[in-house]
C-alpha positions, 0 to 999 in steps of 0.5 A: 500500500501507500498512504497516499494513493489509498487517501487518493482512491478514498476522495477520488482524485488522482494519485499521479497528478496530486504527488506530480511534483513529488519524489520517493526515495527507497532501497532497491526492490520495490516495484515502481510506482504507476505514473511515476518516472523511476532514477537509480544510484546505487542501492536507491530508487527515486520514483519522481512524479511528472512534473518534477524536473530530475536528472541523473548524472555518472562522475569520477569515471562511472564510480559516483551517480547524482539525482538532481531533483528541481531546478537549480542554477549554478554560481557560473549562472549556468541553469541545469535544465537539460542533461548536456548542462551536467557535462563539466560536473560529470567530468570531477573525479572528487565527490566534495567538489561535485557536492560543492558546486551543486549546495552553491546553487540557487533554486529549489532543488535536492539532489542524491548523491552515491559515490562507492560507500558514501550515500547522502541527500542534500536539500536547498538551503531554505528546504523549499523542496522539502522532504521527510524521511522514516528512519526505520522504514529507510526512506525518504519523500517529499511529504508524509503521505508520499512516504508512508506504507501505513496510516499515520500515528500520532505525534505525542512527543511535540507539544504543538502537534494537534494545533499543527494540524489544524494550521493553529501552530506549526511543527518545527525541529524535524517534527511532523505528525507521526511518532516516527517520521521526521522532516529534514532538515536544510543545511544538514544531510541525511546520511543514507547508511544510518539515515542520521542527519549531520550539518553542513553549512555554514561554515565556521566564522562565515559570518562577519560584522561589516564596516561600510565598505563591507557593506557594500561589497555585500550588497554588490554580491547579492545583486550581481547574483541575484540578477544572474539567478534571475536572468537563468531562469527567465530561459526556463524552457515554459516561461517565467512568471513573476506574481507582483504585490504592494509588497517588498519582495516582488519589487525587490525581484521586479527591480533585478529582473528588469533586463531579463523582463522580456522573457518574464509574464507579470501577474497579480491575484487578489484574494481578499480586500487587502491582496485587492489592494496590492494589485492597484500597487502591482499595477503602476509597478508593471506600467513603469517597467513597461509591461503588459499584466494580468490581474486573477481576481475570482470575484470579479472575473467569472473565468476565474470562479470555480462554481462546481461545488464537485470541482472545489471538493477535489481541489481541496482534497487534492491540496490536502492530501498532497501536503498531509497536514491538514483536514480535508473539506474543513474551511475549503479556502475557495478564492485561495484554489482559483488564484491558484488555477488561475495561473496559467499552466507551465511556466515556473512561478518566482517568489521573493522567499528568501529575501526574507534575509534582508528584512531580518524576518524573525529578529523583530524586537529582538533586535537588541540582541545585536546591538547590545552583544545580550546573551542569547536566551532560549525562551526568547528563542522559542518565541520568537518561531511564533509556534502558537500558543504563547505559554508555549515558550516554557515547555521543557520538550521544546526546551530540549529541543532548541538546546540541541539545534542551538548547539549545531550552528558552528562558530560565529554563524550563532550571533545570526541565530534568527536568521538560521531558524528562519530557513531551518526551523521556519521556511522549510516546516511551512514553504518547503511543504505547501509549495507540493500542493501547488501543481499547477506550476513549478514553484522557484524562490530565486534568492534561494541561494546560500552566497546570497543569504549569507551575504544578508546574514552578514549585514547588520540586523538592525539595519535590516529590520529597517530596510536600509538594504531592500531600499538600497538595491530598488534605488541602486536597480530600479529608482523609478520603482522606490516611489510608489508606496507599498500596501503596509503603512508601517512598511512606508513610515519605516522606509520614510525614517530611513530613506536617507540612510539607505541612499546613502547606499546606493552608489554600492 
């Protein structure tokens, strides 16, 4: 059996398109699964679905073999997309230079690699191609559902399981619904000869305190790279979309993307009164850059409605049943399915997830921390993951927890502590499992990339938490783009404090 296919059968919606982004990693022996494309490497099997990009690659003479599963862009901008893009990393005979090049790049990917007795999985480093494994079971998947021969049991362990479920907290720590399965977690790899997971980046004091200079030096790094990563994926073989809002993130992508905007469709989608909103902002965006947008908006444009109530019970069971943790047909978010159908069909979608970095996302008030060089507490720490209940913070399970991934960033990588939990304890639980369910497109975050994070992790966190650096690169990049207010009044006031510190910038 497979949980999946059976939930599958039960609601009558389709195994092969609901898990169609999804893979399966196993010890050879299982037969392949119906509508699924089968990799081998060694003892392993990957069945990956049909709208997953895969590629195999032999190195060091036939005696190593990668699955690369997603889409990833090299430091050289050089996109992996086809297998002929594999030729110079086919010709290293060292393993740790093929698993360098390959954690260098941006994008959503994963990738296996078996090289005579070393066997690993490597994820992106904001996890954003997820996966869970079963330690006991020896396999790995992209969600829980995809990955079980047998129904789920209960969590007990995690305080927050139940709220999880039900989207009123969040799992964290490598914890998902079951007892035994757990999520792995970015920047560290599975080793597949005992299925436990060792860290592997950052790297020791790869975090540093900018002076001035630095700082510019760090932000001329981010933007050539990002618009390099930009640039690749704009050839993507369907097309690129970039969704644009009245926030910071598709601005700040609309901004770097601008010479490569002839190979980019501009779009927007409006949900609820304040994503209404958004698109009046997206719409100035797209006629300053000069480019034609469209606008999914269910409640006005009845091409975009789903009025067949068997239809939205089948979205909802499928989205559900691809992510596996959450209740089918309970508050079935109708808009939130037709903005999704609404995109068209192919091309990849961009998102600004990553550039979270450069907004010091989870350091909020914490922010003194930094600036008074204040020892770093766990209740604090808890809190701010914002797992749900407040009095959470105090549990001595999650204690436990915190303690022992404290203790895995190396050297001065722990004065960043909240941007490191932000990927690892944040992004990969929530992104790097709902994107699964959004099969209608290829989901990619192109900031996703680790010289860019750790070039945003290097920058001041007080300065980011108010802007300074998001400023500084629309100005640098796209001047014309700064002036239009964003949809969040406290976004405009923090901006209106500090405009003149962020210009100062510019000339990076």
């Amino acid at each position: 059996m497979n949980l999946g296919r059976d939930l599958c059968n039960e609601h009558e919606v389709r195994f092969a398109e609901v898990f169609a982004q999804q893979f399966r990693l196993a010890r050879a022996g299982l037969d392949p699964l119906e509508g699924f494309r089968r990799h081998e490497a060694g003892p392993w099997h990957l069945d990956v679905g049909y709208g997953l990009p895969a590629f195999d690659f032999s190195f060091d003479e036939g005696n190593g073999k990668v699955v690369l599963l997603g889409i990833a862009v090299e430091e050289n901008a050089k996109l992996l997309a086809s297998q002929d893009a594999f030729n110079d990393l086919a010709k290293l005979r060292d393993m740790d230079k093929v698993i360098e090049r390959l954690n260098a790049c941006a994008g959503r990917f994963a990738f296996l690699i078996v090289h005579k007795e070393i066997q690993r999985f490597y994820l992106d480093p904001i996890g954003s191609l997820g996966a869970v494994y079963d330690p006991e079971q020896r396999a790995i998947a992209s969600t829980i559902n995809f990955l079980l021969d047998r129904e789920i049991e209960a969590n007990t362990i995690y305080p927050m399981t139940e709220e999880a479920i039900v989207g009123k907290g969040r799992f964290a720590f490598g914890h998902t619904p079951d007892k035994v399965v757990k999520r792995l977690v970015p920047n560290h790899y599975l080793d597949l000869s005992d299925f436990r997971f060792h860290r592997h980046w950052p790297h020791k004091d790869a975090i540093f305190d900018p002076n001035e200079e630095d700082k510019s030096k760090l932000l001329k790094l981010i933007l050539s790279r990002l618009e390099n990563v930009l640039g690749a994926l704009s050839k993507w073989e369907t097309g690129a979309i970039l969704p644009i809002s009245g926030g910071l993130d598709s601005r700040l992508l609309l901004a770097c993307a601008k010479p490569y905007l002839e190979d980019i469709d501009l779009f927007s989608h409006a949900e609820s009164f304040m994503s209404r909103r958004d698109t009046r902002i997206a719409t100035k965006l797209a006629d300053i850059v000069g480019k034609d947008q469209t606008i999914i908006d269910p409640k006005l444009d009845p091409k975009y409605q789903i009025s067949n109530a068997e239809k939205l019970r089948s979205c909802d069971a499928a989205s559900k049943i691809s992510m596996g943790t959450a209740s089918i047909g309970a508050d079935v978010p109708k808009r939130l399915y037709e903005v999704l159908n609404g995109y068209p069909g192919g091309p990849l979608i961009l998102r600004g997830n990553g550039s979270d970095f450069l907004k010091a996302v989870l350091w909020r008030r914490t922010t003194k921390e930094y600036t008074q060089r204040l020892r770093h507490e766990t209740s604090e720490g808890i809190r701010m993951m914002m797992l749900g209940k407040k009095e959470i913070t105090q549990n001595p399970v999650l204690h436990v927890e915190y303690a022992n991934w404290f203790r895995t960033p190396p050297g001065t990588s722990k004065s960043r502590v909240y941007d490191f939990m932000f990927a690892e304890q944040f992004l990969s639980h929530g992104l790097g499992n709902q994107l699964y369910s959004f099969t209608n497109n290829f989901y990619v975050c192109p900031f996703n990339d680790r010289l860019m994070l750790l070039a945003s992790a290097c920058l001041p966190p007080d300065q980011r938490r108010e802007l300074v650096f998001n400023e500084a690169i629309l100005n640098n990049r796209g001047p014309e783009l700064a002036g239009i207010k964003y949809t969040r009044k406290s976004v405009n006031a923090r901006l209106a404090l500090n405009r003149k510190e962020a210009r100062q910038l510019i000339e990076f």
